[in-house]
N, C-alpha and C positions, 0 to 999 in steps of 0.2 A: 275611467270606467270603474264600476265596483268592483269588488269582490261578490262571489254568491252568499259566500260564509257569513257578508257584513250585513245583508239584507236583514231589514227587521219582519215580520210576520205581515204586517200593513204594506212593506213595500213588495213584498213574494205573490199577495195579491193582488196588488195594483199591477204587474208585470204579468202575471195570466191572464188578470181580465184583456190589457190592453192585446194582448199576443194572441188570443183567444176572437178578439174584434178582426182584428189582421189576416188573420186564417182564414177567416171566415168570408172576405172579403175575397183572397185569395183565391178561394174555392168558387164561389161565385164567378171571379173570372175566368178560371179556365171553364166554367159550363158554358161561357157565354161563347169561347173561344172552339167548343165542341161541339157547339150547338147544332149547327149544321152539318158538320162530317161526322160524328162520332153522338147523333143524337144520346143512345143507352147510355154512353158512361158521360156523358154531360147529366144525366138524372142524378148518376150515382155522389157527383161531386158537387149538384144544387142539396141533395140528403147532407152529406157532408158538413156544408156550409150552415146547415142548418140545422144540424148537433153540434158546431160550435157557439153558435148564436146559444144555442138553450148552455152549452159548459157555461159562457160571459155571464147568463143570469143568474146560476144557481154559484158562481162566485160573486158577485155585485150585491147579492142579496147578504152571503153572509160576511162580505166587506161592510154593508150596512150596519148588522148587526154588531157588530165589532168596533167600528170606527167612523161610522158616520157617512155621509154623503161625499164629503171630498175627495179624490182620488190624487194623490200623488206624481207629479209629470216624471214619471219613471218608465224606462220601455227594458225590450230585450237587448237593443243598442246600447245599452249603456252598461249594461252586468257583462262583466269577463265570463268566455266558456262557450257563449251561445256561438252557433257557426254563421258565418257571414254568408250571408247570400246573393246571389246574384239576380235580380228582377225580373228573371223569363217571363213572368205574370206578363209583363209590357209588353212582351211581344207577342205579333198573330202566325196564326197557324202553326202552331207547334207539333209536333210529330206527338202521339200519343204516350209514348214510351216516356220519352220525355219529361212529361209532365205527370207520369206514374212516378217515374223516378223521382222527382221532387216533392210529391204529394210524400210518398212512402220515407224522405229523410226528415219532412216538417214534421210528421206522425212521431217520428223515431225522436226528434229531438224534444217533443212535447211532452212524450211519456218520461223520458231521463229527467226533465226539470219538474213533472210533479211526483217522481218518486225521490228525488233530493232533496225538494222542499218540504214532502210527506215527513222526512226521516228529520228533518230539522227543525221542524215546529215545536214546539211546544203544547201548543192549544188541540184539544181532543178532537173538538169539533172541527177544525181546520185539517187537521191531521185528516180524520177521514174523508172528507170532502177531495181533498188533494188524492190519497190513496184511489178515491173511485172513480177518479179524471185520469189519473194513469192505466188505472186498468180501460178505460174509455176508451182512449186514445192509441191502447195496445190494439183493439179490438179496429180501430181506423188503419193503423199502419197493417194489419192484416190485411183488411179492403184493400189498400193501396198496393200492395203488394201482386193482390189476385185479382186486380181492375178486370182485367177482359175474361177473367174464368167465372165473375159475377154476371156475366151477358150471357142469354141463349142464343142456344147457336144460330137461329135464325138473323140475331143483331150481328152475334160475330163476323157471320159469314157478310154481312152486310156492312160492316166497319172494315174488315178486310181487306174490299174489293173497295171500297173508298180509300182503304190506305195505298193500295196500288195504285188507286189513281191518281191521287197526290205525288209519290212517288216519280210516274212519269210526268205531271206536271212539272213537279221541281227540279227532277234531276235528269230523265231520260230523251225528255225532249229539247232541253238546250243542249245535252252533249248528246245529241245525234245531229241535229242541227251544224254545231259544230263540226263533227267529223266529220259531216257529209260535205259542205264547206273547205275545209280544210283538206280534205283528200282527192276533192274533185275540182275546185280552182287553183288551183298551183300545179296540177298537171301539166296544163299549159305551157306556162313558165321555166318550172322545171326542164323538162324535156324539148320546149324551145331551147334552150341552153345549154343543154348537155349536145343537143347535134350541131347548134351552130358554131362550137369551142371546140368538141372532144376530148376539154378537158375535165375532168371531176372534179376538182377543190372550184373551179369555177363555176361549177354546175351546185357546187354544196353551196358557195354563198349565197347563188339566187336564191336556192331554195329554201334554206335557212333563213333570207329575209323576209320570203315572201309567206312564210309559214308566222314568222311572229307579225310581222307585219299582217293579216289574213286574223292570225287569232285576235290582237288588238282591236282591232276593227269590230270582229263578230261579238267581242267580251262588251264592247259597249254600245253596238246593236241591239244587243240583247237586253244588257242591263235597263236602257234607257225605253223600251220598249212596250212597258209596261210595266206599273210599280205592286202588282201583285193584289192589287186590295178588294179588287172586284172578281181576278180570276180564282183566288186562293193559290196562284203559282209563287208563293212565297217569295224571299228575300229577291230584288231583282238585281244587288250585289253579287249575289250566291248565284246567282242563275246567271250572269254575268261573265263569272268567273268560271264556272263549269264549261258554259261556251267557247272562252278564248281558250281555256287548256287543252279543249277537245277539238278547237281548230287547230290549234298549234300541233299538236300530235298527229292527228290528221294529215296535215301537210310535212313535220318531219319524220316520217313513217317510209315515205319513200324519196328522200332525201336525203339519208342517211347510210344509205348503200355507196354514194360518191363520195362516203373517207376513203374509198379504197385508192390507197397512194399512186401516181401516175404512173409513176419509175415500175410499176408491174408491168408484166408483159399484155397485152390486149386488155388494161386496167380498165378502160371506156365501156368495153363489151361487155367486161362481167359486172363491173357497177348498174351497167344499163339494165342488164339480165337480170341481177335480183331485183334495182327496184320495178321491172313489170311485175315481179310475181308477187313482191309485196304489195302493188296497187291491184292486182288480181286477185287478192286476199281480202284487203281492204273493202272494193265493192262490193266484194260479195258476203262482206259482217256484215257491212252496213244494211245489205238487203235482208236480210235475216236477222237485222234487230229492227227495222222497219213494219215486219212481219210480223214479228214476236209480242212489241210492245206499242206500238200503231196502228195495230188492224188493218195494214195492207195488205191485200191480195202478194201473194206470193210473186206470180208473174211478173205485173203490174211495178212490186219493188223492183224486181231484176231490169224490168224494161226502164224503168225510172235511173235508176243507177248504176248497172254496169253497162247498158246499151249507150244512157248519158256520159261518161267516163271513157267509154271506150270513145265518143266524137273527141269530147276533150283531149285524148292522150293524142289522139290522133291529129289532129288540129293542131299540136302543139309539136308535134315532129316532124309534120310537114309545113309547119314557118321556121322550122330551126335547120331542116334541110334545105329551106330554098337560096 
């Protein structure tokens, strides 16, 4: 790699212009990736994209001027200093923040290379050209910076409640999925085996297997269930993975009461006693994030889930008693 110091004036802007196409390019993709959910700031970063297109000409023109039509096969890759980036571009449905944040650090690293290159030029005309591409580009990382305070609130309010909905797409509805899963099939189990033993560490294994076991299952139910590209429910690794944690949790939640060592006195009854009240806790998050973030009738959750839950525990302590 170069040094920046070694760049001669031809190669400073043969590296804007090409870095200036890339951007641009850049910007373009995440409107394409906006398009849909976050129409207003997909406009804002089609504009964008397209004041770097015009920075690439009014360097290309005076690259002409100067030095002809050849351009050098020189990038930002190759010059020491530039920050290494990671390609978020490639991926879809990025979280908006996200992709502020990386719009607002390519702004930030834009304007530092043409006020370095401004200060090391030589040539007057170059000089200022560079000088009013950084101020340009300070004026972009501003934009970037204040993406969603450039929307009226009619958009905001309207990218918002699309962000929420995304949100529960991605994250809310495979870990509730999960936990509901997770807290209400292993009841069974669990509790078949804490009455048919009375013992607890034997009661913790089932449960403990059947909770990873339960989450494994649901993490690649999930994952494999849809690859995201039609619903916008993003990564179906990610969504994957949120499910088996939240099944697994789910089911060691009340699992976790039978460490209580046996050598206690009535150790069975009290391990028993907490976990009811934790799986009595449990259905009734679960119905009040059902509620909250599903538009389920209130009722409706409760009859769904602790009326469902209460068969399950029940069913499962009356095969573990018989």
């Amino acid at each position: 790699m170069k040094k920046f110091a070694d760049l001669s004036e031809r190669e400073v802007l043969a590296v804007a212009i090409s870095a200036e196409e890339e951007d641009s390019r850049i910007y373009m993709s995440f409107a394409e990736d906006l398009a849909e959910r976050y129409p207003d700031s997909a406009k804002i970063f089609e504009k964008m994209a397209g004041e770097e297109r015009g920075h690439r000409h009014m360097l290309l023109d005076m690259y002409r001027q100067r030095f002809g039509e050849n351009l050098p096969p020189i990038r930002r890759e190759d010059v020491k200093g530039f920050l290494k980036r990671r390609p978020i571009w490639l991926t879809k449905n990025l979280p908006l923040e996200r992709i502020r944040k990386q719009a607002e650090a390519m702004e930030f690293e834009a304007r530092r290379f043409y006020t370095r290159a401004a200060e090391q030029t030589q040539d007057v005309g170059v000089r200022r050209l560079l000088g009013d591409l950084a101020e340009l580009e300070k004026g972009h990382q501003y934009l970037a910076e204040q993406l969603t305070s450039n929307l009226s609130p009619g958009a905001r309010e309207a990218e918002e409640r699309t962000s929420q909905r995304m949100f529960v797409l991605q994250y809310v509805q495979p870990g509730l999925a999960g936990l509901m899963d997770g807290s209400v099939s292993t009841l069974a189990p669990l509790f078949a085996a804490a009455f048919a033993t009375h013992q607890n560490w034997q009661t913790f294994l089932v449960g403990l297997a059947a909770s990873i076991g339960a989450g494994i299952s649901m993490g690649f139910a999930e994952a494999l269930s849809d690859d995201g590209s039609m619903t916008g429910r993003g990564s179906p690794w990610l969504r994957g993975g949120i499910c088996g944690l939240m099944t697994t949790l789910g089911g060691l939640g009340h699992t976790m009461p039978y460490l209580v060592p046996d050598s206690w006195p009535n150790a069975f009854w009290i391990a028993t006693s907490i976990a009811a009240m934790v799986v009595f806790v449990e259905l009734w998050a679960i119905a009040f994030i059902r509620t909250r973030y599903m538009d389920t009738p209130f009722l409706q959750a409760v009859f769904q889930i602790v009326l469902g839950g209460a068969i399950v525990l029940a069913v499962g302590i009356l095969i573990g008693a018989a």
